[in-house]
N, CA and C atoms as an extended XYZ file, in Angstrom:
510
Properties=species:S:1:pos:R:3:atomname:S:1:resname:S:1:resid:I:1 pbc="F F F"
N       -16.857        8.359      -20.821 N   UNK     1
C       -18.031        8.956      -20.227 CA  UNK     1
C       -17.593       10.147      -19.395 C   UNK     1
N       -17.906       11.227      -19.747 N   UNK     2
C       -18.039       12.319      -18.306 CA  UNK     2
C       -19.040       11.991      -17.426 C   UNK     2
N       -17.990       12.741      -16.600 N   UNK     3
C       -18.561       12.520      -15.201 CA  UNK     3
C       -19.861       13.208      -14.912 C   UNK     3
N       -20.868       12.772      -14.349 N   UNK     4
C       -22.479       12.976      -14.445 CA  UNK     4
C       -23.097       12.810      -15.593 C   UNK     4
N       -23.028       12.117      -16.059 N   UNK     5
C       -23.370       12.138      -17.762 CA  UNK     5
C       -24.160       10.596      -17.803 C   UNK     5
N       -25.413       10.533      -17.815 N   UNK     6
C       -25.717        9.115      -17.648 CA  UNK     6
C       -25.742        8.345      -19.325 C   UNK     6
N       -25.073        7.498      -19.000 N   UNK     7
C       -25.315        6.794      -20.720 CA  UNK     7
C       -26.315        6.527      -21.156 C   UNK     7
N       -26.291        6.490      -22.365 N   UNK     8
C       -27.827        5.884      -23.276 CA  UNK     8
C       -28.293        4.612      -23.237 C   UNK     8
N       -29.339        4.464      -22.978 N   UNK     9
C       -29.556        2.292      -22.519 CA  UNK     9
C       -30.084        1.912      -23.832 C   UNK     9
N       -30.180        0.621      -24.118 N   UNK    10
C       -30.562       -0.206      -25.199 CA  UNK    10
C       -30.469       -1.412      -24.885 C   UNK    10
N       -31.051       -2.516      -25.628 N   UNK    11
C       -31.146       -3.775      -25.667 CA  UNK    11
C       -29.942       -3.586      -26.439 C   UNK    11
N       -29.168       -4.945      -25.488 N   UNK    12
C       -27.775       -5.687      -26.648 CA  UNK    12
C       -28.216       -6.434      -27.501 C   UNK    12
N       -27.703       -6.667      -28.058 N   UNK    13
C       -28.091       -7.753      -29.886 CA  UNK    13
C       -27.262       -9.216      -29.387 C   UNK    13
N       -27.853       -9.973      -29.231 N   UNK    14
C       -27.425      -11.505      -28.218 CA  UNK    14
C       -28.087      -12.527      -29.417 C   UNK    14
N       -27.774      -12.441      -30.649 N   UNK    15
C       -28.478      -13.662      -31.223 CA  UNK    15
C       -28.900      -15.054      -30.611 C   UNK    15
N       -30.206      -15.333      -30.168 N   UNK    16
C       -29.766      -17.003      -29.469 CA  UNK    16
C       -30.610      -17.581      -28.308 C   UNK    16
N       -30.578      -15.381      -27.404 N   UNK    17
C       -30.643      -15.462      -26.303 CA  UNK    17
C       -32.297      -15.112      -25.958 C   UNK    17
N       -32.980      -15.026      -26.882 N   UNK    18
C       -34.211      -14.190      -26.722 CA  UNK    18
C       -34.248      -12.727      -26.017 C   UNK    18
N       -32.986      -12.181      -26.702 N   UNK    19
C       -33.462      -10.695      -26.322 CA  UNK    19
C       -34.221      -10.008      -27.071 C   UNK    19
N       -34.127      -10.253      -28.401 N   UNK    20
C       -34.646      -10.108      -29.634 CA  UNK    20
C       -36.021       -9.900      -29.275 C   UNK    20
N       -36.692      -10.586      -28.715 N   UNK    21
C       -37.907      -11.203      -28.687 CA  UNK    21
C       -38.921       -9.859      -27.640 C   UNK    21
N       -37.396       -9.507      -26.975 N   UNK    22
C       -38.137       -8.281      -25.646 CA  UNK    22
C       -38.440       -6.864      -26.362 C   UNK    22
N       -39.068       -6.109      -25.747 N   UNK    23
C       -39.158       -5.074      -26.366 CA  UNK    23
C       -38.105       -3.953      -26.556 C   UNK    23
N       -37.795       -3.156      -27.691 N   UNK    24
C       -36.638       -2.570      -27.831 CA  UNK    24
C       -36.281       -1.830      -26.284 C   UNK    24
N       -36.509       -1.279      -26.134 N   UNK    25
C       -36.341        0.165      -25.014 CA  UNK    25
C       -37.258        0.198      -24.198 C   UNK    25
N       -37.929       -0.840      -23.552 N   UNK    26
C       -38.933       -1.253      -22.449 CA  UNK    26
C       -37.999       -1.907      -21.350 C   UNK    26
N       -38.490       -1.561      -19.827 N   UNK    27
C       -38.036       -2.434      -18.668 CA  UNK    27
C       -36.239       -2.195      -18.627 C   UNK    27
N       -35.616       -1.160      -19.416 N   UNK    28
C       -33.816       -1.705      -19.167 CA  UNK    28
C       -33.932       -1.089      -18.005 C   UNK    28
N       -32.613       -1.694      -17.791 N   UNK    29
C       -32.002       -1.534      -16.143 CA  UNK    29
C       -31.362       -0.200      -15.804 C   UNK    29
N       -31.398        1.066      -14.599 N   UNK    30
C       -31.208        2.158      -14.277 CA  UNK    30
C       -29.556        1.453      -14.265 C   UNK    30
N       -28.837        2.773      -14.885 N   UNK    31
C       -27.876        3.282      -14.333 CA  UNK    31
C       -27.490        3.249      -13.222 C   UNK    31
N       -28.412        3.621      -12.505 N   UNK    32
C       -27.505        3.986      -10.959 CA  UNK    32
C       -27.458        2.335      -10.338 C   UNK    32
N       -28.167        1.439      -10.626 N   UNK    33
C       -28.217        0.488       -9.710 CA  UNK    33
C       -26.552       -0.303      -10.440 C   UNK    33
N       -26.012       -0.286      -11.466 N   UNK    34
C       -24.667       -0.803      -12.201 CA  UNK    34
C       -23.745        0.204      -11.824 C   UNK    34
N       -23.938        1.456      -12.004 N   UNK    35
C       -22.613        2.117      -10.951 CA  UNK    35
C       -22.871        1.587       -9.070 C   UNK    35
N       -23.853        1.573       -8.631 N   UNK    36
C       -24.068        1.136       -7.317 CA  UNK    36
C       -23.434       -0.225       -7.000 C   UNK    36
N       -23.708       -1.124       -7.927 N   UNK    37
C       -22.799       -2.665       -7.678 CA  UNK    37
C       -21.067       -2.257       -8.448 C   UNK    37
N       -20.381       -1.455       -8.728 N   UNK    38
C       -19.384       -0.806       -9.242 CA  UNK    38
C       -18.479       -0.170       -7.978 C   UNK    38
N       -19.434        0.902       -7.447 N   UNK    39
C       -18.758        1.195       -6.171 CA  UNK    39
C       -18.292        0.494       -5.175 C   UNK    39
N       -19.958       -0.822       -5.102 N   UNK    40
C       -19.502       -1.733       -3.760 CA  UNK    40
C       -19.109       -2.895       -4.122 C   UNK    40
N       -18.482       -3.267       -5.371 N   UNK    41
C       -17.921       -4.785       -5.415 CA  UNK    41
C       -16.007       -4.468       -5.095 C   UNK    41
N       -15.723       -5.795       -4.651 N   UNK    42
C       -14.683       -5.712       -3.898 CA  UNK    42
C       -13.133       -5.906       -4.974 C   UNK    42
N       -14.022       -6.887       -5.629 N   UNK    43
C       -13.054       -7.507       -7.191 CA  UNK    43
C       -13.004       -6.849       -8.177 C   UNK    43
N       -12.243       -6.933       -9.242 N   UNK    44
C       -12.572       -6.258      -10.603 CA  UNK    44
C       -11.790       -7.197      -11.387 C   UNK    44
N       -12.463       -8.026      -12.308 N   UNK    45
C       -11.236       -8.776      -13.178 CA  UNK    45
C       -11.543       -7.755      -14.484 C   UNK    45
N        -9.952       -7.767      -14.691 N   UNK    46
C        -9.238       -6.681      -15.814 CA  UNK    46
C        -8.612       -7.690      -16.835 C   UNK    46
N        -9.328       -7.584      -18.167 N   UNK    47
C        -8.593       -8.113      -18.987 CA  UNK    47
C        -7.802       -7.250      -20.227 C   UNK    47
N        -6.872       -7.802      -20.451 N   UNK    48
C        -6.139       -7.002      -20.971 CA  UNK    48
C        -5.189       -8.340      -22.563 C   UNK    48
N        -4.449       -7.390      -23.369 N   UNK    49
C        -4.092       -8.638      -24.522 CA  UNK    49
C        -2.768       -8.480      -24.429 C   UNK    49
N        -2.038       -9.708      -24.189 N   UNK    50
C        -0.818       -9.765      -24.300 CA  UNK    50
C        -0.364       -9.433      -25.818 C   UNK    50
N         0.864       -9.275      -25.965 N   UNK    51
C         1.880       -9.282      -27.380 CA  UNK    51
C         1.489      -10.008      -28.306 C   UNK    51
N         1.158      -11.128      -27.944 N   UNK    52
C         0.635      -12.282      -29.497 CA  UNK    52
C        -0.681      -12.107      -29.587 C   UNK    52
N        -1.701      -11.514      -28.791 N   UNK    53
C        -2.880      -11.173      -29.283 CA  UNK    53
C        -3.482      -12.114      -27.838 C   UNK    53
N        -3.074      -13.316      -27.261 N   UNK    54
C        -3.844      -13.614      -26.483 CA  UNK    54
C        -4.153      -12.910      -25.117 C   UNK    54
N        -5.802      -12.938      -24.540 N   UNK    55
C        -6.022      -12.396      -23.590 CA  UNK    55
C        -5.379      -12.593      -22.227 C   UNK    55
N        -5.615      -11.868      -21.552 N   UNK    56
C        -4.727      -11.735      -19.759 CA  UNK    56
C        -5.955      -11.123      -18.958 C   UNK    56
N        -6.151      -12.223      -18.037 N   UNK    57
C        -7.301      -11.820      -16.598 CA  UNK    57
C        -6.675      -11.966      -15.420 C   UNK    57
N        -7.237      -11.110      -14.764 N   UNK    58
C        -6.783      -10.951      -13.326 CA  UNK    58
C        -7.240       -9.755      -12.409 C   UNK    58
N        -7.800      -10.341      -11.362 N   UNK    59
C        -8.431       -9.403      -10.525 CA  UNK    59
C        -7.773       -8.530       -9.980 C   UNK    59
N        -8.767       -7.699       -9.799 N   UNK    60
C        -7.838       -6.058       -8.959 CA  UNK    60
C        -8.538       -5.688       -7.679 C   UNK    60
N        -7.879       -4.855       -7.106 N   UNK    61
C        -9.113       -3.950       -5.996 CA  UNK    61
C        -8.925       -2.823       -7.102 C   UNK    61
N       -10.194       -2.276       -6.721 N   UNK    62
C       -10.458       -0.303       -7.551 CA  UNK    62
C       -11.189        0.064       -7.014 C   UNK    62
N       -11.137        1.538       -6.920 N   UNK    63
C       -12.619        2.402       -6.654 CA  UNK    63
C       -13.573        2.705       -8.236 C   UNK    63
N       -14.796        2.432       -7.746 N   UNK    64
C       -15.687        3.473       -8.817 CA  UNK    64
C       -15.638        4.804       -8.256 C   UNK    64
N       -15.336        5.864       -9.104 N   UNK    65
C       -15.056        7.027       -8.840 CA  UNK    65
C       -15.059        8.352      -10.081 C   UNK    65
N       -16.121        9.096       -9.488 N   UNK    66
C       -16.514        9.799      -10.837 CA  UNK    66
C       -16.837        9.614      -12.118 C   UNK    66
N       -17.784        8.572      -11.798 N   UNK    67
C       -18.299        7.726      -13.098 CA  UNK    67
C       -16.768        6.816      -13.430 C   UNK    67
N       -15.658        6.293      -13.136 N   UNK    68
C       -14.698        5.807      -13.811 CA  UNK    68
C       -14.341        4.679      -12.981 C   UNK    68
N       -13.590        3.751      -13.163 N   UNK    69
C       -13.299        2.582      -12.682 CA  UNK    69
C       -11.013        3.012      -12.470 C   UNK    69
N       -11.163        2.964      -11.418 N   UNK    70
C        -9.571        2.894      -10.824 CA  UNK    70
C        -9.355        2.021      -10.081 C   UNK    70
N        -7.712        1.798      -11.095 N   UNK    71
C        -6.747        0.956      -10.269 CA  UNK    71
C        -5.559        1.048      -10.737 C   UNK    71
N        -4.572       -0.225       -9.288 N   UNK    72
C        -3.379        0.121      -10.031 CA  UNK    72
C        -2.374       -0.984      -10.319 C   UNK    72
N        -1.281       -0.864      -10.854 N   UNK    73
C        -0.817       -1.832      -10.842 CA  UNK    73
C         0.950       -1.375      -11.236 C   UNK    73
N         1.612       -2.370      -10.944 N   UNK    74
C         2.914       -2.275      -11.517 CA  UNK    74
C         3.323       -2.300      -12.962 C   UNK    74
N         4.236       -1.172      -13.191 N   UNK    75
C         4.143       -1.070      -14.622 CA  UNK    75
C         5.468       -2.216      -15.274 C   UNK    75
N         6.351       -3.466      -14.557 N   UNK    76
C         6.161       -4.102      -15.242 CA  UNK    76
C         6.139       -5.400      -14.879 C   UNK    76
N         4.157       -5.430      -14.431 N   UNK    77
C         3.653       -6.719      -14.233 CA  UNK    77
C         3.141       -7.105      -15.868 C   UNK    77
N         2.655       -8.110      -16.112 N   UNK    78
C         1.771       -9.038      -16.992 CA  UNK    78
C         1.053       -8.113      -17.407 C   UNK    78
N        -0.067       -7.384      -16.732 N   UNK    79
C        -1.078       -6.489      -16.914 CA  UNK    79
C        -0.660       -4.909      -16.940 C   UNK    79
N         0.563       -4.551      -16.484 N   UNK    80
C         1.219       -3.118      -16.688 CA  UNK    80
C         1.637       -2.957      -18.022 C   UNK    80
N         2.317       -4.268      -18.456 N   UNK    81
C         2.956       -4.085      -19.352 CA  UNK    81
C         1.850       -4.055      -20.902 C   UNK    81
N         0.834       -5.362      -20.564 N   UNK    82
C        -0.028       -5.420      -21.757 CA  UNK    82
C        -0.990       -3.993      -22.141 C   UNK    82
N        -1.249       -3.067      -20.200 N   UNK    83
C        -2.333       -1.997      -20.750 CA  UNK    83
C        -1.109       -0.632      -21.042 C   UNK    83
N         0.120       -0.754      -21.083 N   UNK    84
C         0.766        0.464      -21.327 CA  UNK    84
C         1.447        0.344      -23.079 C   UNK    84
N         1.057       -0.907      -23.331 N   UNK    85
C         1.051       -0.898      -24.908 CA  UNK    85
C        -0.270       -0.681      -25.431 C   UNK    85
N        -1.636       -1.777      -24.983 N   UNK    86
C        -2.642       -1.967      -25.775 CA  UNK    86
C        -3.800       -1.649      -24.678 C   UNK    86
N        -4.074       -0.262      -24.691 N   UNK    87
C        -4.997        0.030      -23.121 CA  UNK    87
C        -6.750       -0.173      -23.742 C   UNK    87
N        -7.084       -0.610      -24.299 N   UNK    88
C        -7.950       -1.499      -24.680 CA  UNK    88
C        -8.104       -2.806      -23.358 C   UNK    88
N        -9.581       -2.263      -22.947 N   UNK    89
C        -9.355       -2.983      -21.868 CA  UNK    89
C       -10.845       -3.647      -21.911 C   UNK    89
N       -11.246       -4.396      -21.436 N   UNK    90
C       -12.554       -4.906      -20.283 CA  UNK    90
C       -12.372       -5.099      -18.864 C   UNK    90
N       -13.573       -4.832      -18.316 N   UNK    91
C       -13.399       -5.163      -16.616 CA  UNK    91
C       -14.855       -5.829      -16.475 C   UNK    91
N       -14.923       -6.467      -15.442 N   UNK    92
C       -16.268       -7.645      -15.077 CA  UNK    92
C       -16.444       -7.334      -13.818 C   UNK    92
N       -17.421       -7.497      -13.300 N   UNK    93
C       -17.455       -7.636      -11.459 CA  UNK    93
C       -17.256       -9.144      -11.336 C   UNK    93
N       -17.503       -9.411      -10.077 N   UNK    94
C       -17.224      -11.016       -9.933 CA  UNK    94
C       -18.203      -11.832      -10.323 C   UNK    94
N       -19.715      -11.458      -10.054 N   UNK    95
C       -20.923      -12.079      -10.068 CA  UNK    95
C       -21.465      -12.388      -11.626 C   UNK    95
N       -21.486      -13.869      -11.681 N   UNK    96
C       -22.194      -14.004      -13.125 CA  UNK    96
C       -23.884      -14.048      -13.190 C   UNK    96
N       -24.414      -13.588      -11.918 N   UNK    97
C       -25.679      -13.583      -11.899 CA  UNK    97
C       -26.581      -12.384      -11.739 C   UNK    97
N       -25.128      -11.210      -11.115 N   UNK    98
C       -25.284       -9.900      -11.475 CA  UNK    98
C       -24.515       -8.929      -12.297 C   UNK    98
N       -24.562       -9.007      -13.762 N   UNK    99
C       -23.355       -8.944      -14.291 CA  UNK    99
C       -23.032       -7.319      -14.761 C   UNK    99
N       -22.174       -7.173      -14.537 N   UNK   100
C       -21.681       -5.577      -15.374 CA  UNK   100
C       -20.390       -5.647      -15.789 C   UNK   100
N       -20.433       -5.067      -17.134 N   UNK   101
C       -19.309       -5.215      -18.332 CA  UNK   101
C       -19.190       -4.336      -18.162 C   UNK   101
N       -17.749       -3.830      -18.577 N   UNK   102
C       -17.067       -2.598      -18.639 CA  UNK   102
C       -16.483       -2.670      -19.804 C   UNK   102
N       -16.562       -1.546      -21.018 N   UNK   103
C       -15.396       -1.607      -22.155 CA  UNK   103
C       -14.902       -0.839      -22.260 C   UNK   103
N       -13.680       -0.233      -22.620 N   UNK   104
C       -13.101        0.697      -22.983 CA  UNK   104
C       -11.480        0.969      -23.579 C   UNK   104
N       -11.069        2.383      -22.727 N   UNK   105
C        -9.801        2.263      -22.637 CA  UNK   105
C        -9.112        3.005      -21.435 C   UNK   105
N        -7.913        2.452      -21.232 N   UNK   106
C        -7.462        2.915      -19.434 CA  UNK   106
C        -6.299        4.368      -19.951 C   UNK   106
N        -6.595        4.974      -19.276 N   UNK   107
C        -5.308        5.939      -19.174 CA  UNK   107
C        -4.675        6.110      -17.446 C   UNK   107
N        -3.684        6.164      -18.014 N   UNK   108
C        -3.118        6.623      -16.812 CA  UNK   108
C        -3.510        8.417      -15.842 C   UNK   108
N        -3.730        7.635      -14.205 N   UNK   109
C        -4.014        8.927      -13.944 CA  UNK   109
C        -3.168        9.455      -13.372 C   UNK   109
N        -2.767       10.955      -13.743 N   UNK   110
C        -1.704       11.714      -12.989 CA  UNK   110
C        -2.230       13.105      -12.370 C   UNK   110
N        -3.414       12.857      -12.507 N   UNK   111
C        -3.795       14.646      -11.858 CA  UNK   111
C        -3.554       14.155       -9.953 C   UNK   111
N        -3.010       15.133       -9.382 N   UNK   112
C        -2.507       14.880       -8.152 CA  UNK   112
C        -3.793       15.126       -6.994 C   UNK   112
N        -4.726       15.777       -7.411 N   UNK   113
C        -5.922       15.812       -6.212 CA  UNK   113
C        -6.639       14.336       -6.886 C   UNK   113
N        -6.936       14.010       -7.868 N   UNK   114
C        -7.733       12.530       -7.750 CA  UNK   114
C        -7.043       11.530       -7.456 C   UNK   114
N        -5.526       11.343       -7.414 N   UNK   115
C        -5.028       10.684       -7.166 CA  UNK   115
C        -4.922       10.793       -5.127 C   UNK   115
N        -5.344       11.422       -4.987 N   UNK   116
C        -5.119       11.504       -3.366 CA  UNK   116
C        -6.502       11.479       -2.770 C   UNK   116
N        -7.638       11.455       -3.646 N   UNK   117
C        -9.151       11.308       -3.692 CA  UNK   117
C        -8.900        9.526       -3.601 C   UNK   117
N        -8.665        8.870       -4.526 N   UNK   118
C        -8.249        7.394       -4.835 CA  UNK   118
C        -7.791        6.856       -3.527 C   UNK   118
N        -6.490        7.699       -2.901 N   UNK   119
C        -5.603        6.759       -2.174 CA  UNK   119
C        -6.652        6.493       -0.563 C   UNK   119
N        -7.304        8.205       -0.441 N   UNK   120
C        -8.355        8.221        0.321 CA  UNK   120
C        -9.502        6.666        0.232 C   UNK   120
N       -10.495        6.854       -0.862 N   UNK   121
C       -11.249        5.959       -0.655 CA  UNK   121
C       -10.767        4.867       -0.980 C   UNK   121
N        -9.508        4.391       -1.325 N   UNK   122
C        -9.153        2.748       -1.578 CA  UNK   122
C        -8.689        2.515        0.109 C   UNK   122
N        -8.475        3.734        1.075 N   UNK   123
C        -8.065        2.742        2.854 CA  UNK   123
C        -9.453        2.789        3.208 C   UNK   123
N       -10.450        3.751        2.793 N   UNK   124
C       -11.693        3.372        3.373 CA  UNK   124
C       -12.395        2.505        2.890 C   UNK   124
N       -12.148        1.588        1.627 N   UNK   125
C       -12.452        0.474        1.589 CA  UNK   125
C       -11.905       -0.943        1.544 C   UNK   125
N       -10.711       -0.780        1.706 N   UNK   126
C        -9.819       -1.986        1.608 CA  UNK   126
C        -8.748       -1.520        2.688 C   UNK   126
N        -9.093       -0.865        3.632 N   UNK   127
C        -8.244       -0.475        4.828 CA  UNK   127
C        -6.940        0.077        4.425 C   UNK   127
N        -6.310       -0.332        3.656 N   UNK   128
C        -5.032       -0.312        3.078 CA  UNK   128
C        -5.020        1.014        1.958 C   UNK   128
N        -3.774        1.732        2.672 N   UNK   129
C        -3.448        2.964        1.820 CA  UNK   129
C        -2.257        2.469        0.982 C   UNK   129
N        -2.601        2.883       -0.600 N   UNK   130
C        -1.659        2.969       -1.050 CA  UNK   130
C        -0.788        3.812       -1.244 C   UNK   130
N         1.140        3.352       -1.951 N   UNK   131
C         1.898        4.101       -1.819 CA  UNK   131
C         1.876        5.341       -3.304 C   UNK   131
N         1.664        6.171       -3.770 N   UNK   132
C         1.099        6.845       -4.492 CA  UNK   132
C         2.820        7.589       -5.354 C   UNK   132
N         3.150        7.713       -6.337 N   UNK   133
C         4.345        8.437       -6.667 CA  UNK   133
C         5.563        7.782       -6.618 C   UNK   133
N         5.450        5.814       -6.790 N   UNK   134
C         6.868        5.574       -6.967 CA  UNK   134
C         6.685        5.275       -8.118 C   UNK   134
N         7.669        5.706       -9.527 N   UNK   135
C         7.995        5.306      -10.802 CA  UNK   135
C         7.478        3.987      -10.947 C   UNK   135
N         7.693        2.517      -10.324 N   UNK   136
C         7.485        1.324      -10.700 CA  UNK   136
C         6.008        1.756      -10.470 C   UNK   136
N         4.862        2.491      -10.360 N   UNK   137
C         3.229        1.792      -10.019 CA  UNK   137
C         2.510        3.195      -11.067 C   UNK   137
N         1.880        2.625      -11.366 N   UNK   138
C         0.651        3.076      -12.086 CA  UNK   138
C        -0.430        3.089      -11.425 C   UNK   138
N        -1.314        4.062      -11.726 N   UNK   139
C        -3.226        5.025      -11.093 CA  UNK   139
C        -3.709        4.735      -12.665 C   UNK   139
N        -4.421        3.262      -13.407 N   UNK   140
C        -5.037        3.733      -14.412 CA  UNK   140
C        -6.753        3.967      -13.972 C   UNK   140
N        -7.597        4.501      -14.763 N   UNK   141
C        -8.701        5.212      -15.270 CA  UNK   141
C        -9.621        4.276      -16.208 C   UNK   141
N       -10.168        3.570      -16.333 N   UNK   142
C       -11.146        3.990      -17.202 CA  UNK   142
C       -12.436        4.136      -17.127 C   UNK   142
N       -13.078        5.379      -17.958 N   UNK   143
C       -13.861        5.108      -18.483 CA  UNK   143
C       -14.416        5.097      -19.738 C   UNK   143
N       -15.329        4.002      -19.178 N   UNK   144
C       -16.003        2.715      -20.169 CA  UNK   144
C       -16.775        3.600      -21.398 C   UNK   144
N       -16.594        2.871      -22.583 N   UNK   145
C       -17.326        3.560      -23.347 CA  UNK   145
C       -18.779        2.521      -23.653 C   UNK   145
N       -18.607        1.758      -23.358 N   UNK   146
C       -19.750        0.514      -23.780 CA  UNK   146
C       -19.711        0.100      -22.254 C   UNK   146
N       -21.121       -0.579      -21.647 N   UNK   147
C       -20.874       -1.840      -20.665 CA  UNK   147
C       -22.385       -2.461      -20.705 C   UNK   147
N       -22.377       -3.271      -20.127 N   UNK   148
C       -23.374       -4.699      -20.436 CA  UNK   148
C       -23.945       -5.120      -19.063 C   UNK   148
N       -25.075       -4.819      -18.616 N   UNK   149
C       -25.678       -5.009      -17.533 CA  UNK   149
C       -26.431       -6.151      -17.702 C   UNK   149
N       -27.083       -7.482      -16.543 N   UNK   150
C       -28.188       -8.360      -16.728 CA  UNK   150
C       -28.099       -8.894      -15.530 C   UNK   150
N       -29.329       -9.462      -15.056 N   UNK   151
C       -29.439      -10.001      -13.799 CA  UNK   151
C       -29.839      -11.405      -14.235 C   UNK   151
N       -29.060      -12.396      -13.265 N   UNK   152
C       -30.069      -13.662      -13.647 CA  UNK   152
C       -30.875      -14.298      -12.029 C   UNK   152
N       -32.024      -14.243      -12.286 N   UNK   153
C       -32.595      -14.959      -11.559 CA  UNK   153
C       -33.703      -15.679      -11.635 C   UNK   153
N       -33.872      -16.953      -11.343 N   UNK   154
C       -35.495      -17.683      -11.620 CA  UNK   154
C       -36.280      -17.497      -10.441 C   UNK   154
N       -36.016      -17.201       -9.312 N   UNK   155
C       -36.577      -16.329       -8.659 CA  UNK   155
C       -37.726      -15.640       -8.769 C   UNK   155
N       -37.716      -14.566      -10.167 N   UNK   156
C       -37.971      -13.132       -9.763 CA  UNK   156
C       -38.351      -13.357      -11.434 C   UNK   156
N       -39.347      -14.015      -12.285 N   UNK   157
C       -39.165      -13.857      -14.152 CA  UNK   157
C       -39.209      -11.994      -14.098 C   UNK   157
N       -39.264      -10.737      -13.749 N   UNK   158
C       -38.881       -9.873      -14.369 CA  UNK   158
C       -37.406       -9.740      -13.898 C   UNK   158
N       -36.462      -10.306      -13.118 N   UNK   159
C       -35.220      -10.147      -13.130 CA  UNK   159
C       -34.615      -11.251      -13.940 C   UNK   159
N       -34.844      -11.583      -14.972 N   UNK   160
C       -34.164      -12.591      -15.733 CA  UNK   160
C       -33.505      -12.372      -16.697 C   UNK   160
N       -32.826      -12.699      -17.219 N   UNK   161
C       -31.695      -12.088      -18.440 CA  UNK   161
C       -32.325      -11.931      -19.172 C   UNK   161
N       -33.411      -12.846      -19.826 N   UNK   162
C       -34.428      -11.772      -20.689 CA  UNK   162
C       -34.900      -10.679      -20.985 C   UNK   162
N       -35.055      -10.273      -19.669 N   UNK   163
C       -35.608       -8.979      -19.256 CA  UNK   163
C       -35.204       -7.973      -18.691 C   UNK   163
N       -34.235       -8.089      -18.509 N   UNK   164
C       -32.855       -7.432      -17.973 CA  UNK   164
C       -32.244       -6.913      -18.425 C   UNK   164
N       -31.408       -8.002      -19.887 N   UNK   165
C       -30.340       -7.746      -20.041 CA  UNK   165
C       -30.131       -5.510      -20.933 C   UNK   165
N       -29.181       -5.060      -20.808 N   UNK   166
C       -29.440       -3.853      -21.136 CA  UNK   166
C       -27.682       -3.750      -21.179 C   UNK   166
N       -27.861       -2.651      -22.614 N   UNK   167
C       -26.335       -2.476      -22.898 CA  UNK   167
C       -25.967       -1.009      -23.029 C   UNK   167
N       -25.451       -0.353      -22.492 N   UNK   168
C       -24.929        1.149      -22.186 CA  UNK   168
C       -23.891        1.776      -22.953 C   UNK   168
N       -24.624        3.040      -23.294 N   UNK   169
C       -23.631        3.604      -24.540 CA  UNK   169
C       -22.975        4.636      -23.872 C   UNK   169
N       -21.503        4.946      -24.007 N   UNK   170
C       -21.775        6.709      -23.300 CA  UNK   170
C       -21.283        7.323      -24.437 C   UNK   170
């Protein structure tokens, strides 16, 4: 996705789930409110595929930042090693009742003003500055080319996954 570029919404195809049943392109969910829970969630579980094909989860801190999802990690942890072969990635927020999918692929970031944009807003939100430029750590990037928004609540029947659910193209 470029940056300012809002994606295209649609109903996901959920055989099962009665999305089917909702109207194609009626009621989906804004953009801004899934980058808005993006910026302010604290977690990010990153999955990634090990060598034999099986998956690897594990939470991160990141910023949302310029439409993109950053973080970092050691390049040779579990998860350094699986996204610097197979950067085919997903990311989740924590909440299964407010959900946003992330798909894509991560690149590494090396431009030196976003990377000092990053180190900025990761102490203003996690107090903690990181160390930026040692060989062992990685700044990856992505952005998502697909992600999967839905709210569940019985609460509220127009916030219900029924009616909610909405899947983002960029």
């Amino acid at each position: 996705m470029q940056p300012g570029v809002t994606p295209r919404a649609d109903r996901p195809q959920m055989p099962g789930y009665g999305i089917s049943d909702q109207p194609p392109d009626t009621d989906l969910r804004p953009w801004s409110g899934a980058a808005e829970q993006l910026a302010n969630s604290r977690n990010y579980w990153i999955t990634s595929t090990r060598p034999d094909g099986r998956p690897h989860a594990i939470p991160v801190w990141g910023i949302w930042m310029d439409d993109a999802l950053y973080f970092s990690t050691a390049r040779g942890s579990r998860k350094g090693r699986n996204l610097a072969a197979r950067p085919n990635v997903v990311a989740h927020l924590e909440s299964g009742d407010r959900v946003v999918i992330l798909e894509g692929e991560v690149e590494e970031e090396e431009e030196r003003t976003v990377l000092e944009r990053y180190v900025d807003a990761y102490d203003v939100k996690y107090a903690f500055r990181p160390e930026m430029g040692k060989p062992e750590e990685v700044v990856y990037r992505l952005r998502p080319s697909k992600a999967l928004t839905w709210n569940e609540s019985s609460d509220n029947p127009g916030e219900d996954f029924t009616n909610s659910a909405t899947r983002w193209r960029f």
